[in-house]
LUMTORKE-27854 format. One record per atom (N, C-alpha, C): residue number from 1; x, y, z; atom name. Coordinates in steps of 0.2 Angstrom, whole numbers, always signed. Layout:
! LUMTORKE-27854
   num      xx      yy      zz   atome
   NUM       X       Y       Z      CA
...
//
This chain:
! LUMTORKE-27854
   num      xx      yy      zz   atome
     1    +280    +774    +254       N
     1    +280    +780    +259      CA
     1    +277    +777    +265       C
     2    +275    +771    +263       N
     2    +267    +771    +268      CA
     2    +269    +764    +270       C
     3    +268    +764    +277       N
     3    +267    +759    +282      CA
     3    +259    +756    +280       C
     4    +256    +749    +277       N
     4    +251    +747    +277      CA
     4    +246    +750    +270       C
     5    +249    +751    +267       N
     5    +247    +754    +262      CA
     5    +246    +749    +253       C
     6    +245    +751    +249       N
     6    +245    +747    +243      CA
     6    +247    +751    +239       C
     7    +250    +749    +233       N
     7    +250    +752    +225      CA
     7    +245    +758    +225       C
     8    +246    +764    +221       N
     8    +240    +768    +219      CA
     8    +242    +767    +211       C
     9    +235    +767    +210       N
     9    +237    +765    +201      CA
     9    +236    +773    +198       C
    10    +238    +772    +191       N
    10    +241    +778    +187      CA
    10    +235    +783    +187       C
    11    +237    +790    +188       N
    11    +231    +793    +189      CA
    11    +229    +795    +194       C
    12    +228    +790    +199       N
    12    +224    +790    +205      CA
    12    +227    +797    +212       C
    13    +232    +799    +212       N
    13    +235    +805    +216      CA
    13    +240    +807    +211       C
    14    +235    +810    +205       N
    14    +239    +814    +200      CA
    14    +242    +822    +204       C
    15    +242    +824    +209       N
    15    +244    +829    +212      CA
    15    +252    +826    +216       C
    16    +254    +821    +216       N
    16    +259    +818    +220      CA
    16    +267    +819    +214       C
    17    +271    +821    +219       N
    17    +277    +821    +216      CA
    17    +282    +820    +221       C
    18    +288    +817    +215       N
    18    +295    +813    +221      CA
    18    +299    +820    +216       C
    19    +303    +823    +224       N
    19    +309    +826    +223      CA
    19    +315    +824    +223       C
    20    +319    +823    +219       N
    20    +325    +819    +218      CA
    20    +332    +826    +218       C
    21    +338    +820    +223       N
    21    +344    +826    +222      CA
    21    +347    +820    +221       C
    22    +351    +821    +214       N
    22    +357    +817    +210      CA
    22    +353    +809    +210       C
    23    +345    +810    +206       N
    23    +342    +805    +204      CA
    23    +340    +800    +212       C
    24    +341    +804    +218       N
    24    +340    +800    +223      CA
    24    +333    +804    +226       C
    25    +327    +801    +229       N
    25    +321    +803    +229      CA
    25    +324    +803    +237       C
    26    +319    +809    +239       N
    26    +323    +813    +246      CA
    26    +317    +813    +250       C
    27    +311    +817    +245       N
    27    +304    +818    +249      CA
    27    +300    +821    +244       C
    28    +293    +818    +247       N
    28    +288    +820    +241      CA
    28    +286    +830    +242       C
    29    +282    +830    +236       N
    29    +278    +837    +236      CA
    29    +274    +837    +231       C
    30    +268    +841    +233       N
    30    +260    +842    +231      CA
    30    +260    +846    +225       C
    31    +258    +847    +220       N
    31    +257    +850    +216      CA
    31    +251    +855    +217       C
    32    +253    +862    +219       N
    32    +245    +866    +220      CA
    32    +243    +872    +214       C
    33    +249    +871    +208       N
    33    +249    +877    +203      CA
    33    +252    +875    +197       C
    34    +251    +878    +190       N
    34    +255    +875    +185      CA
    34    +264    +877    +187       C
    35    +265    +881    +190       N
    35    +271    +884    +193      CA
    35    +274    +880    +200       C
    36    +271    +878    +203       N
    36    +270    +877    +212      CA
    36    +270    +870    +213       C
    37    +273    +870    +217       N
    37    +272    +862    +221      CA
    37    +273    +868    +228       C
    38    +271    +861    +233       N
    38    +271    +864    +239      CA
    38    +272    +854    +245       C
    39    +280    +858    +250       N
    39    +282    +853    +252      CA
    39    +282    +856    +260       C
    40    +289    +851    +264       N
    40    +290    +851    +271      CA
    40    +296    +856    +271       C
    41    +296    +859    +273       N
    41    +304    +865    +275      CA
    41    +307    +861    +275       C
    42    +307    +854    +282       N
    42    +313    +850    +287      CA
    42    +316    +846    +278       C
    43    +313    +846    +274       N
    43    +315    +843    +267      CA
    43    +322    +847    +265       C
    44    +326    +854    +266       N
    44    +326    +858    +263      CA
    44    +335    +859    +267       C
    45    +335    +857    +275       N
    45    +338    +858    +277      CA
    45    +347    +857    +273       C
    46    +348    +853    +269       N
    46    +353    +850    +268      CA
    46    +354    +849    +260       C
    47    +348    +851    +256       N
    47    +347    +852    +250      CA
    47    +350    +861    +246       C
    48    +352    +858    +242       N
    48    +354    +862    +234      CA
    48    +348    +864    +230       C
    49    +343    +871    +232       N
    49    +339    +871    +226      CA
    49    +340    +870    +218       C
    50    +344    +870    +217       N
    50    +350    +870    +210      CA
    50    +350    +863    +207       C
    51    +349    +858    +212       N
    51    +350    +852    +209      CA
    51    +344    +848    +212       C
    52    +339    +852    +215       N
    52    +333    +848    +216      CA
    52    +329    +847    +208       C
    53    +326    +840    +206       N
    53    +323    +839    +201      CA
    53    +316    +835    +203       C
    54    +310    +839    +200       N
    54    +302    +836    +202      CA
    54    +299    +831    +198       C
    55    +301    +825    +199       N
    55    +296    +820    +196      CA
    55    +289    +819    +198       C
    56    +284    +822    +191       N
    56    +277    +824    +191      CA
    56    +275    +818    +186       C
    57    +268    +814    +187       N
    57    +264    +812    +182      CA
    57    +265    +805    +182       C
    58    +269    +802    +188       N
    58    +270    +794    +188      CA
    58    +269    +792    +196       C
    59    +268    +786    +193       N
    59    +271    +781    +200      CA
    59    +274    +777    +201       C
    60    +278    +776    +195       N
    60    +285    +776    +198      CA
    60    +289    +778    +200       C
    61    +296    +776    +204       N
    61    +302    +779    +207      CA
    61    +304    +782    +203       C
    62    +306    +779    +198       N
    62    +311    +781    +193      CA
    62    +308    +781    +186       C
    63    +299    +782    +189       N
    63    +300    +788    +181      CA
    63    +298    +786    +173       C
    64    +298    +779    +175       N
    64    +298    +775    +167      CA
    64    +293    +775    +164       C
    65    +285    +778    +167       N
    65    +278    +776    +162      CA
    65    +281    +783    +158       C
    66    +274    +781    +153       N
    66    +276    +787    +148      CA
    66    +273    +793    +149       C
    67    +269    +793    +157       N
    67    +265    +801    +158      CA
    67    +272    +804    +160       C
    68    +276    +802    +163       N
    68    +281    +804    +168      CA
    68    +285    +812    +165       C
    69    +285    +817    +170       N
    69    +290    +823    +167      CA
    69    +295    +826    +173       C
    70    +299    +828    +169       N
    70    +306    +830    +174      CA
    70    +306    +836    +173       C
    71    +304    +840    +179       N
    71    +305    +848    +178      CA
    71    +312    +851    +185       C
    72    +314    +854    +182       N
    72    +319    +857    +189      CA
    72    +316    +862    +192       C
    73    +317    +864    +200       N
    73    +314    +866    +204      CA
    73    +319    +872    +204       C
    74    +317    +879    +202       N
    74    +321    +885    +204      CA
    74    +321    +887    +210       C
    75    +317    +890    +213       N
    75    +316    +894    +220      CA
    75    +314    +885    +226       C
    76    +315    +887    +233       N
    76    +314    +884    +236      CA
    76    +313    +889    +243       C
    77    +306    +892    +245       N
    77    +304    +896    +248      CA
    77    +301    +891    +255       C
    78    +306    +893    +260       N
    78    +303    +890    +267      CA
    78    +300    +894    +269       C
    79    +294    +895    +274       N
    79    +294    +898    +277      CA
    79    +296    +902    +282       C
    80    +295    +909    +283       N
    80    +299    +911    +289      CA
    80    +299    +910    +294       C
    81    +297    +908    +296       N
    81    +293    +905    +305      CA
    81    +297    +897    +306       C
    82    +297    +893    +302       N
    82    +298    +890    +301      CA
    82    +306    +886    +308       C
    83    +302    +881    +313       N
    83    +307    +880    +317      CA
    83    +310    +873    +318       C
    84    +316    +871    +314       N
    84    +317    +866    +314      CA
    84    +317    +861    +317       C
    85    +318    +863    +324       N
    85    +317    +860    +330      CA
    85    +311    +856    +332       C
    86    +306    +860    +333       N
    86    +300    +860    +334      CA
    86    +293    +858    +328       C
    87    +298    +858    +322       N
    87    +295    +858    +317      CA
    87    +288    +863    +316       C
    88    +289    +868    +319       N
    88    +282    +873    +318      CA
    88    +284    +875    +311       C
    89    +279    +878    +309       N
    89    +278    +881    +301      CA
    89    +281    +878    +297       C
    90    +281    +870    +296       N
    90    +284    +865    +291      CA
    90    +283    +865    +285       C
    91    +282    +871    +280       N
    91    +281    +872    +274      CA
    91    +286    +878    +270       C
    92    +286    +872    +264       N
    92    +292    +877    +261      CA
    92    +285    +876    +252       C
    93    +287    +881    +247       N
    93    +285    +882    +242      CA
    93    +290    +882    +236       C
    94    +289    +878    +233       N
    94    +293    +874    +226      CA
    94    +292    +880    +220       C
    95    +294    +884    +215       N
    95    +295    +885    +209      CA
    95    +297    +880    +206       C
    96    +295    +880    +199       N
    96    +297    +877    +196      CA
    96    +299    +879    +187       C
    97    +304    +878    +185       N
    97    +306    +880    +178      CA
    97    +302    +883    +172       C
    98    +299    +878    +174       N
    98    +294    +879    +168      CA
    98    +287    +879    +169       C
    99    +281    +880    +168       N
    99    +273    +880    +167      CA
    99    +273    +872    +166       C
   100    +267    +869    +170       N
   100    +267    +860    +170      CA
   100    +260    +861    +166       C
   101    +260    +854    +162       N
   101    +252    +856    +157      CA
   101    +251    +850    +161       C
   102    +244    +852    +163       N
   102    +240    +848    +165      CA
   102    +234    +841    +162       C
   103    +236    +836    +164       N
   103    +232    +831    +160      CA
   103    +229    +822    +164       C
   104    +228    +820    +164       N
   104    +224    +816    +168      CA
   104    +229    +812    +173       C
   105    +237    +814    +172       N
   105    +242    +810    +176      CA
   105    +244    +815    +182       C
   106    +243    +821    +179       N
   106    +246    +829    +181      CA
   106    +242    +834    +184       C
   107    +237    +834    +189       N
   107    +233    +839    +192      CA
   107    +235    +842    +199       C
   108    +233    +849    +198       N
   108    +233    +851    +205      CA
   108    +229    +849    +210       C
   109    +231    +850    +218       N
   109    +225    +848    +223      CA
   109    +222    +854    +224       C
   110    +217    +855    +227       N
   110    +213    +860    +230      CA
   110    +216    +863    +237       C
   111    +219    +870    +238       N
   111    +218    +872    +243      CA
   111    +212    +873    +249       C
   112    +212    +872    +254       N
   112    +206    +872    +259      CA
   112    +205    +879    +260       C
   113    +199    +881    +260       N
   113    +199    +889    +266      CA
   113    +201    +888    +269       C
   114    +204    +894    +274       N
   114    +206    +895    +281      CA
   114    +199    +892    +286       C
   115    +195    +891    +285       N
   115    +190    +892    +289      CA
   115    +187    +883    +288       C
   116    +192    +879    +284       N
   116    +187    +874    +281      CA
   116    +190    +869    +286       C
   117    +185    +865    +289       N
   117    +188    +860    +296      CA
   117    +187    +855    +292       C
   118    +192    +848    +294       N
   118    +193    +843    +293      CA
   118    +190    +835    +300       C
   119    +183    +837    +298       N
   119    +179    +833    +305      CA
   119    +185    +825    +310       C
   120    +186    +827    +314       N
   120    +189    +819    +317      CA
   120    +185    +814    +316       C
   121    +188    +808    +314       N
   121    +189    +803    +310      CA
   121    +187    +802    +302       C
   122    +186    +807    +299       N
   122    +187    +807    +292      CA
   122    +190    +805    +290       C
   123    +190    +801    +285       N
   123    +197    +795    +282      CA
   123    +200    +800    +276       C
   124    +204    +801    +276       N
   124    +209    +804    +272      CA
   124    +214    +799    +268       C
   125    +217    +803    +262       N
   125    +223    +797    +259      CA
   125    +230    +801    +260       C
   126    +236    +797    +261       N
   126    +242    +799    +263      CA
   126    +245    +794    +258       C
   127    +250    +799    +254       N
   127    +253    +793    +250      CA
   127    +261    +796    +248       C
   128    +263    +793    +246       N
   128    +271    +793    +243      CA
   128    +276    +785    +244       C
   129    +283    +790    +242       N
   129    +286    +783    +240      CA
   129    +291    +778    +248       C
   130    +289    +783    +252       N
   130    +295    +781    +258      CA
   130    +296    +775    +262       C
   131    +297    +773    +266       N
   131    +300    +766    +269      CA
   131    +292    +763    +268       C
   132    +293    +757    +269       N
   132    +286    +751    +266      CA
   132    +285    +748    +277       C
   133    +292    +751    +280       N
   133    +290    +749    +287      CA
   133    +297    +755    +292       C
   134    +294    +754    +297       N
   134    +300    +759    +301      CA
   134    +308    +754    +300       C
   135    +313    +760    +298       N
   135    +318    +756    +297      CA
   135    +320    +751    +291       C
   136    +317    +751    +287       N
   136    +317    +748    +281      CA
   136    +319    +753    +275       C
   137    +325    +750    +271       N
   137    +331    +750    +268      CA
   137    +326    +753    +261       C
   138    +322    +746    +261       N
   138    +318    +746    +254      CA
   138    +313    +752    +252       C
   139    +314    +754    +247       N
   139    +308    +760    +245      CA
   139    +306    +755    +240       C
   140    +297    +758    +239       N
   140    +295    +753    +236      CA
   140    +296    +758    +228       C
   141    +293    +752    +221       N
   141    +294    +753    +215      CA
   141    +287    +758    +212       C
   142    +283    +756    +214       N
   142    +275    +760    +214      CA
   142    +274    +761    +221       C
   143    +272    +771    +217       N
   143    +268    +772    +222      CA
   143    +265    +771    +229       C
   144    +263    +771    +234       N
   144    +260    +766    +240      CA
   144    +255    +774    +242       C
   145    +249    +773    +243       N
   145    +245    +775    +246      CA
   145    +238    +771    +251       C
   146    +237    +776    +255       N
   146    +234    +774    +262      CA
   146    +229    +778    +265       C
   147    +223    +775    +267       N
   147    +218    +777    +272      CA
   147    +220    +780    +278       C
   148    +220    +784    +280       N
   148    +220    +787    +288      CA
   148    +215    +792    +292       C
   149    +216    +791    +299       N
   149    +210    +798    +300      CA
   149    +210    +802    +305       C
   150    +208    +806    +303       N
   150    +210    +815    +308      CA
   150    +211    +811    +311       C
   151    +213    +813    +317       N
   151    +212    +812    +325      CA
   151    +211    +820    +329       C
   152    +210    +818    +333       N
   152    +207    +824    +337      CA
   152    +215    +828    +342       C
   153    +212    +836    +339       N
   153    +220    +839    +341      CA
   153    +222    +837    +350       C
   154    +217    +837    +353       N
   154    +217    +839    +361      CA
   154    +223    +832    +363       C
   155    +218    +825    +359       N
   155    +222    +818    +359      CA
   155    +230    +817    +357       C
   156    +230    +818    +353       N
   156    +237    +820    +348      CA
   156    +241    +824    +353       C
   157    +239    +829    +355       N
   157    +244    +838    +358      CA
   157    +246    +831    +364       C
   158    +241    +826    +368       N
   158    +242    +824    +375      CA
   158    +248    +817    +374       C
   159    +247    +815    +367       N
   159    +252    +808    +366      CA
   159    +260    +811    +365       C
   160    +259    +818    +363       N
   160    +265    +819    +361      CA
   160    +266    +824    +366       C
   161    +264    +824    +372       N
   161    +270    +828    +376      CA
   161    +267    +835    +376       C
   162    +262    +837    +376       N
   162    +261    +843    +373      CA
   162    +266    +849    +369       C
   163    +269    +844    +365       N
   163    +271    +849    +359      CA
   163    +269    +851    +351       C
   164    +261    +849    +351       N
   164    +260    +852    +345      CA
   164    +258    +856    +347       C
   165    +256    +863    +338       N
   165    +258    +868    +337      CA
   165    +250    +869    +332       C
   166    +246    +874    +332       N
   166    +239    +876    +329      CA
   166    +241    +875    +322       C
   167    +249    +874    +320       N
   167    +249    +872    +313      CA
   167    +251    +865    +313       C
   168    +249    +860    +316       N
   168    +251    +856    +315      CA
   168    +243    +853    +315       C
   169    +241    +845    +313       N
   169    +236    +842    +314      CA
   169    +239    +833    +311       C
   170    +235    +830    +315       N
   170    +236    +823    +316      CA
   170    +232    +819    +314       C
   171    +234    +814    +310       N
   171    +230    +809    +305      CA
   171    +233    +802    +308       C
   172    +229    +796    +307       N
   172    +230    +792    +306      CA
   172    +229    +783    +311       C
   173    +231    +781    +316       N
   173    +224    +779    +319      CA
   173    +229    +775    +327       C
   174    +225    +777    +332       N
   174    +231    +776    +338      CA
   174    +231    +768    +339       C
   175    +228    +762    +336       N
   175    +232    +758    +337      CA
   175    +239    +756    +330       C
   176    +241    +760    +327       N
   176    +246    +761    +323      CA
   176    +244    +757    +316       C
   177    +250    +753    +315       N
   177    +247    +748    +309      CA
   177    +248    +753    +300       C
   178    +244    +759    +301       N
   178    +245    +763    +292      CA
   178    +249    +770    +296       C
   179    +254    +773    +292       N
   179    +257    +778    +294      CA
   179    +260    +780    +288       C
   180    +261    +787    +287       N
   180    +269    +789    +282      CA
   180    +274    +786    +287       C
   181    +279    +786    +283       N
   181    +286    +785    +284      CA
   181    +292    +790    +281       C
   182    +298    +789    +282       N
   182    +304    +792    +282      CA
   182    +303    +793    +272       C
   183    +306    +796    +271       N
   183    +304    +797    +264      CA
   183    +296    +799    +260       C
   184    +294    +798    +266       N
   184    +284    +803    +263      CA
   184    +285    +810    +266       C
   185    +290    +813    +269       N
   185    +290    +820    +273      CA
   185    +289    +824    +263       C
   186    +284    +829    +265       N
   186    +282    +835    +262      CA
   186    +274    +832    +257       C
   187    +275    +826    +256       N
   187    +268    +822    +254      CA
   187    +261    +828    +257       C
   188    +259    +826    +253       N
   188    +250    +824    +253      CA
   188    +245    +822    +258       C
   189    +241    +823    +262       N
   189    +236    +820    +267      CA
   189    +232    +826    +262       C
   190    +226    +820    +258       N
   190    +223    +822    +252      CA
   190    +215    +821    +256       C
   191    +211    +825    +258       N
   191    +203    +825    +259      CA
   191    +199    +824    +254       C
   192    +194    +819    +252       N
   192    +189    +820    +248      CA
   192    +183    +824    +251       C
   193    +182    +829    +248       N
   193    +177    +832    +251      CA
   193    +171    +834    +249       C
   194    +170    +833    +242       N
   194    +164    +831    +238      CA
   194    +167    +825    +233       C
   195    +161    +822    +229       N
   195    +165    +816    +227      CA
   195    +170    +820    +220       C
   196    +175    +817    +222       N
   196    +180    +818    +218      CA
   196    +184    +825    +216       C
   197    +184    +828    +221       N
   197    +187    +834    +224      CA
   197    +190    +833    +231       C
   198    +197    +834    +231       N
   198    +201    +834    +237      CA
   198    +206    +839    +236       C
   199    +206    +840    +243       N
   199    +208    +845    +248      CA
   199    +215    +845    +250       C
   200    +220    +849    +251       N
   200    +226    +846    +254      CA
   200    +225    +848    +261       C
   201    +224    +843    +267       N
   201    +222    +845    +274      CA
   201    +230    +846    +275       C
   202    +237    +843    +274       N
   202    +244    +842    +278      CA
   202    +248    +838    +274       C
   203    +253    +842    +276       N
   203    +259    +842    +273      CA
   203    +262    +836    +279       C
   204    +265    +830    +274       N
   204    +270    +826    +280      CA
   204    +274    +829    +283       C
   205    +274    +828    +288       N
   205    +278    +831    +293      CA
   205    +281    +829    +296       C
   206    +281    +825    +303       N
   206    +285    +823    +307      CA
   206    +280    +815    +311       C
   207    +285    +812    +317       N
   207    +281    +807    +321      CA
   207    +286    +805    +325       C
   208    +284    +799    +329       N
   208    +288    +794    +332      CA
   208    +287    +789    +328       C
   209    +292    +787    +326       N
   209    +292    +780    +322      CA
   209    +289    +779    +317       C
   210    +285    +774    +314       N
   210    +280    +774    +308      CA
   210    +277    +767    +309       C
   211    +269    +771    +310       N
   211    +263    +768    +313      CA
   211    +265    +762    +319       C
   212    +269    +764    +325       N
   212    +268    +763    +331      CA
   212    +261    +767    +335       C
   213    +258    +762    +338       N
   213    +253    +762    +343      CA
   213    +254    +769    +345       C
   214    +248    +773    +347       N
   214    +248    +780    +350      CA
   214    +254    +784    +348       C
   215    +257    +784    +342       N
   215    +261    +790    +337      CA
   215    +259    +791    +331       C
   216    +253    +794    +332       N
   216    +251    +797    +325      CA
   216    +253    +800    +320       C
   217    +254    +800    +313       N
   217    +258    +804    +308      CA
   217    +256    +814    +312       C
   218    +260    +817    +311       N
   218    +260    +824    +312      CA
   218    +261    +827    +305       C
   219    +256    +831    +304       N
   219    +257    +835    +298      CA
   219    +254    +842    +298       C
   220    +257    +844    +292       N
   220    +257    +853    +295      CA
   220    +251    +854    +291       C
   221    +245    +858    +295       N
   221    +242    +861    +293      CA
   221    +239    +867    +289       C
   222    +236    +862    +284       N
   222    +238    +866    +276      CA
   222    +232    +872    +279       C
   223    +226    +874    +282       N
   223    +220    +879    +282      CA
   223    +227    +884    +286       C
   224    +231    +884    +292       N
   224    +233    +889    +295      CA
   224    +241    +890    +292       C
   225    +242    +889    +285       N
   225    +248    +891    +283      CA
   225    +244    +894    +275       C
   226    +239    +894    +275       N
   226    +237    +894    +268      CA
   226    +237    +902    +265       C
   227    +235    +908    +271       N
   227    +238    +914    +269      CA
   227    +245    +916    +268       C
   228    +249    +912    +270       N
   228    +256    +912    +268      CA
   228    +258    +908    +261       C
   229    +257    +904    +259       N
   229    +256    +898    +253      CA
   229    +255    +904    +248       C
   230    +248    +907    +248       N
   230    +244    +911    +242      CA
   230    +247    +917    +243       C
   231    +250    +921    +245       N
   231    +253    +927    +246      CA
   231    +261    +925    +242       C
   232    +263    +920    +241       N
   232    +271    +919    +242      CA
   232    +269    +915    +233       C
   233    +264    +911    +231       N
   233    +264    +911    +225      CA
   233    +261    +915    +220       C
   234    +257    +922    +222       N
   234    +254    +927    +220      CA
   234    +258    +931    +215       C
//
């Protein structure tokens, strides 16, 4: 997924899942319920709920440890706000077929309160399967996860033009170097927030490039969509 990133060993981002259409991984999604994943709308565009399937419990592509489980994806609930353009309101919420049983490969992340801040520069983890560099063909075979950090809204809103959006928040570090890429959109930006307890701050979302100098990853701000998330899996 990840520009400048390494291997995550088994277990390690048990809340991460690769969505696959006709066995092709498209974009990652979080697990936040035995029911529930939660992902990027802009995922969605062009997609068949009917034939989305959620690879849960591995880090591999394709699936081959023996935690790994294939469940089908029923509903695919975007938001309504949601502008493809703009990428405001980039969350879509995942059904899933069946109840997931949870076990050391397979856990949910923790939703944030509305109210809970992610202080600038706290190092966060971003992980998935997507390009290993901008423009690169290769996806890797294990998972890739990576360090990044807040960055401050004000700095972000200024690099990009002033088009971010109070649902959006930016991670990652403005001489470039660790970033998601093409293929980690709907991922994970995981906060440790007490020891071993993490938080889903954002949903991969969007950028310039992948880890270019002053283009921070943009990802959607899990605290201001979080009423909408709980209401819609209720």
């Amino acid at each position: 997924k990840i520009v400048g990133g390494t291997d995550a060993a088994r277990g390690e981002i048990p809340w991460q899942v690769s969505l696959k259409e006709d066995s092709r991984h498209f974009c990652g999604a979080t697990i936040i319920g035995d029911r529930w994943l939660l992902s990027a709308a802009h995922c969605f565009n062009e997609t068949n709920p009917e034939e989305i399937e959620a690879y849960i419990g591995t880090t591999s592509l394709n699936g081959t440890d023996g935690s790994a489980v294939k469940v089908n994806v029923t509903r695919v609930i975007q938001h309504p706000l949601f502008n493809p353009i703009a990428l405001d309101f980039d969350v879509a919420v995942l059904e899933l077929a069946r109840p997931l049983v949870f076990n050391k490969y397979i856990q949910p992340i923790c939703l944030p309160l509305a109210a809970q801040q992610f202080p600038v520069g706290k190092k966060c983890i971003i992980s998935g399967w997507g390009d290993l560099q901008e423009g690169n063909v290769t996806k890797p075979e294990t998972l890739q996860k990576a360090l990044v950090g807040i960055i401050d809204q004000e700095t972000c809103d200024f690099l990009y033009n002033f088009s971010l959006t109070d649902r959006m928040i930016c991670a990652g570090f403005l001489e470039g170097k660790v970033d998601s890429c093409q293929g980690d959109s709907g991922g994970p930006l995981a906060c440790e927030v007490t020891p071993g307890v993490f938080y889903l701050a954002g949903i991969v979302s969007w950028g310039i490039g992948c880890a270019q100098a002053m283009n921070p990853g943009v990802y959607s701000r899990v605290t201001h969509l979080r009423d909408w998330i709980l209401d819609t899996i209720s």
